[in-house]
C-alpha positions as CSV (number, residue, x, y, z in Angstrom):
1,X,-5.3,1.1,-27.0
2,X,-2.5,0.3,-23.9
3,X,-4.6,0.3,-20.7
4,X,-7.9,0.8,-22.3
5,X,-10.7,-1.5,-20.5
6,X,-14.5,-1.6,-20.8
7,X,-17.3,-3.2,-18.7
8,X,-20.6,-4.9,-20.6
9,X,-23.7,-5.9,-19.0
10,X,-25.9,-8.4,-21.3
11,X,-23.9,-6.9,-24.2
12,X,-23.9,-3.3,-23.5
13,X,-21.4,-1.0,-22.5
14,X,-21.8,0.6,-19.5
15,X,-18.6,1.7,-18.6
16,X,-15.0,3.0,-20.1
17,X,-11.7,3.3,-18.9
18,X,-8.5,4.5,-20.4
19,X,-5.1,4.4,-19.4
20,X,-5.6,2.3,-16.7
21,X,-2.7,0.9,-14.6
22,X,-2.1,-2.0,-13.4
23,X,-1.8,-3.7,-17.1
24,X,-0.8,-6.9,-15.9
25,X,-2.0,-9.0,-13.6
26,X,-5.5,-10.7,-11.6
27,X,-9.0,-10.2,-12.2
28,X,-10.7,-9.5,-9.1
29,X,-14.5,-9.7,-9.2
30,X,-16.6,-8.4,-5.6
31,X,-19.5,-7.0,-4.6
32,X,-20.6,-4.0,-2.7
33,X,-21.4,-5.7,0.5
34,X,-24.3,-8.0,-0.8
35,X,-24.3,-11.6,-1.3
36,X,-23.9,-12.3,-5.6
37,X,-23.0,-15.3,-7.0
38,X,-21.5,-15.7,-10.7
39,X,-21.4,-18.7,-13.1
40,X,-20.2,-19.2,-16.5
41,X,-16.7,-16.9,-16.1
42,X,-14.8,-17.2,-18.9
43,X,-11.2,-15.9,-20.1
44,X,-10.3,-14.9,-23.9
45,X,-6.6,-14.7,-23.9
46,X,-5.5,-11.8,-26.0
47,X,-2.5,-11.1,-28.1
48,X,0.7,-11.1,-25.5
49,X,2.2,-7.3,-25.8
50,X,5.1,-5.7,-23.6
51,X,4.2,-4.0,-20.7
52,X,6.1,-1.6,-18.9
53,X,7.4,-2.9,-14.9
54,X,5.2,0.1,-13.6
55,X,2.2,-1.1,-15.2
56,X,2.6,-4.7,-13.8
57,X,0.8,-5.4,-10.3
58,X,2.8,-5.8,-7.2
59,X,1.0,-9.1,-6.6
60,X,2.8,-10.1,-10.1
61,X,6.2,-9.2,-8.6
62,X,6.7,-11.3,-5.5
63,X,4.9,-8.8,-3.3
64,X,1.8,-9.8,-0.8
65,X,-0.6,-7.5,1.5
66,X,-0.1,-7.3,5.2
67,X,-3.3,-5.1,5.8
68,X,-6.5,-7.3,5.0
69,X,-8.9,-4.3,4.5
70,X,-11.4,-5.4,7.4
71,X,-9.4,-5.5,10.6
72,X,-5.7,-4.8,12.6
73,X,-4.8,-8.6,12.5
74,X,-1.4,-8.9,12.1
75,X,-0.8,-5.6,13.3
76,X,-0.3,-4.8,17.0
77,X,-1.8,-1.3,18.5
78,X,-1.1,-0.4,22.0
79,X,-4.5,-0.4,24.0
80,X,-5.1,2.7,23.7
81,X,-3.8,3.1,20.0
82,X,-6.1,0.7,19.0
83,X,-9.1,3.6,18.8
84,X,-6.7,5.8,17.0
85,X,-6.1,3.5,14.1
86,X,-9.2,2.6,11.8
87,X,-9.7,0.2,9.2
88,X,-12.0,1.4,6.7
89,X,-12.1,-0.7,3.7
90,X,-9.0,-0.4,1.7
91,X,-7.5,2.5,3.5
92,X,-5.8,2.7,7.3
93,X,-6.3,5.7,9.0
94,X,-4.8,7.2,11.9
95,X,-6.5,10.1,13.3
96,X,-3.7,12.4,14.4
97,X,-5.6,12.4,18.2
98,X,-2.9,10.3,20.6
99,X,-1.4,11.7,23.1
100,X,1.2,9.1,24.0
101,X,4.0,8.7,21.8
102,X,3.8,5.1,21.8
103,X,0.2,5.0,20.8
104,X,0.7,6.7,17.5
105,X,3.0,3.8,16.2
106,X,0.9,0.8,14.7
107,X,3.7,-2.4,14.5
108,X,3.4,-4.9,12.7
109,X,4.4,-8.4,13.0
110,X,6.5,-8.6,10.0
111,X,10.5,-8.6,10.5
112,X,12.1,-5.7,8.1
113,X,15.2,-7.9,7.7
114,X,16.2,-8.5,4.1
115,X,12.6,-7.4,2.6
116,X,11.0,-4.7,0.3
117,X,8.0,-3.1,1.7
118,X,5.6,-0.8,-0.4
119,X,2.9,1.4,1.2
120,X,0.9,4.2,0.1
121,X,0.1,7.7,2.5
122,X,-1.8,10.4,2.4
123,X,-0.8,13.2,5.1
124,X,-3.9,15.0,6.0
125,X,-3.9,18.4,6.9
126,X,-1.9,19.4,9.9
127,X,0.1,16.0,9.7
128,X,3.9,17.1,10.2
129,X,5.4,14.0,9.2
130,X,5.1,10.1,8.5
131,X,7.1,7.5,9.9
132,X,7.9,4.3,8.1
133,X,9.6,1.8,9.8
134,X,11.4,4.2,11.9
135,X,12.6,7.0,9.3
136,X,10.4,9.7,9.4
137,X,9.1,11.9,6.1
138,X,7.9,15.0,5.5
139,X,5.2,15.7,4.0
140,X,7.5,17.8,1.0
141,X,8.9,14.4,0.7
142,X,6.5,12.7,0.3
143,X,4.9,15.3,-2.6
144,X,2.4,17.6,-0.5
145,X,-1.0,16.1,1.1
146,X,-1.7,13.7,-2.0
147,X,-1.1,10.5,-2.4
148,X,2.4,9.0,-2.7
149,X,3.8,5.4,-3.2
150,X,6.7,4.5,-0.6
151,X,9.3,1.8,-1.4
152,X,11.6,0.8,1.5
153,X,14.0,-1.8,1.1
154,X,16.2,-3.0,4.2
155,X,19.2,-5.2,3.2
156,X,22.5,-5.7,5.6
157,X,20.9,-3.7,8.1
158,X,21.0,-0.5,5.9
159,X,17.2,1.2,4.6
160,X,16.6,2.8,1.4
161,X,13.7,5.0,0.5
162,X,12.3,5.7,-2.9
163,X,8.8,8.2,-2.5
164,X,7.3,8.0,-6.0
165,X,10.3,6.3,-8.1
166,X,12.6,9.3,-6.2
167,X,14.7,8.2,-3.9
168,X,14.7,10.2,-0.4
169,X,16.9,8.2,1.5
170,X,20.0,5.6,1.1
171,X,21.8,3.9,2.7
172,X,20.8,4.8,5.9
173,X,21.2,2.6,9.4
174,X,17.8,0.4,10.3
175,X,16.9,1.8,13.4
176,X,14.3,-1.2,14.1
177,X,13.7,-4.7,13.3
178,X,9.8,-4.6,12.8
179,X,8.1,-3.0,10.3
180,X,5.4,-0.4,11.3
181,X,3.4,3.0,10.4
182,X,3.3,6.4,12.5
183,X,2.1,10.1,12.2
184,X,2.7,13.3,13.2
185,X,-1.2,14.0,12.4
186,X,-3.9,12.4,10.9
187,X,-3.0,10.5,7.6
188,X,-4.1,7.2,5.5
189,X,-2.0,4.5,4.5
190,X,-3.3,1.7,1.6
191,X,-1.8,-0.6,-0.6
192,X,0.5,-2.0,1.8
193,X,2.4,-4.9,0.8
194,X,5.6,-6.9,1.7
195,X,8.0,-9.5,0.1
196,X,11.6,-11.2,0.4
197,X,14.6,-9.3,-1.3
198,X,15.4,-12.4,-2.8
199,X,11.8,-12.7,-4.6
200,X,12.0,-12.6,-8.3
């Protein structure tokens, strides 16, 4: 069955998953904040189907994370941003609390020239709107208060926005040359990754 995966501990099953998404891509093995070590990892290669683009992982097209889960490095806060903005494992959170225009922005250190970004958001309640590199969404863009996937491309100085495969907004004039987050209210952001237009 497509996207079916299972988990076995000394031979028995202890856990089932169907439909899963990513299909393709890495194997990531961690623990939850203990020291574990593994030996004798193996790989079984199994018959090579098709898989669909949206079932691939980003990392398996040309993409690569700019948030590292566990801090703001590469990411540049004001001062007193910096307490507004929280890492907490794999999602960023803003708390909706600054008073200062500038302090609700989190930049980032990577140009927006010629580049895809992708970013997932969650507007929390009371958030009016989210801001992504400069162009600001609504939260009835961006699907309600759940989670939605954002895909900006920037190419000849022009932005394009696509909010769930959708697109919201094309051809529309950069208005920055950084990338960065901001909120109108609290809101999470995850899954926040980056790579050249001309990547493959």
């Amino acid at each position: 069955m497509a996207g079916a995966i299972s988990l076995a501990v000394n031979g028995k099953v202890v856990t089932r998953g169907t439909d899963a998404s990513p299909r393709k891509g890495y194997i990531c093995i961690e623990s939850e904040g203990g020291t574990v070590q593994y030996r004798n990892l193996r790989i079984q290669e199994l018959p090579e189907t098709p898989v669909a683009a949206e079932h691939v992982a980003v990392a398996s097209r040309g993409f690569r994370s700019i948030y590292t889960g566990l801090n703001l490095r590469g990411w540049l806060p004001t001062a007193a941003g910096a307490q507004h903005w929280q890492t907490h494992d794999w999602t960023l959170n803003y708390d909706g609390r600054a008073t200062v225009a500038a302090d609700t922005v989190l930049l980032s250190q990577e140009a927006i020239v010629e580049r895809t970004f992708l970013v997932d958001v969650r507007p929390g309640d009371g958030c009016q709107s989210v801001t992504v590199a400069g162009q600001q969404l609504s939260p009835e863009q961006l699907g309600g208060r759940d989670w939605a996937r954002i895909q900006l491309q920037v190419k000849s100085g022009r932005v394009s926005i696509e909010v769930n495969g959708k697109t919201v907004l094309a051809d529309a004039a950069a208005t920055q040359t950084a990338f960065s987050l901001s909120a109108a209210g609290p809101a999470q952001f995850a899954n926040i990754y980056v790579r050249a237009n001309s990547a493959p």
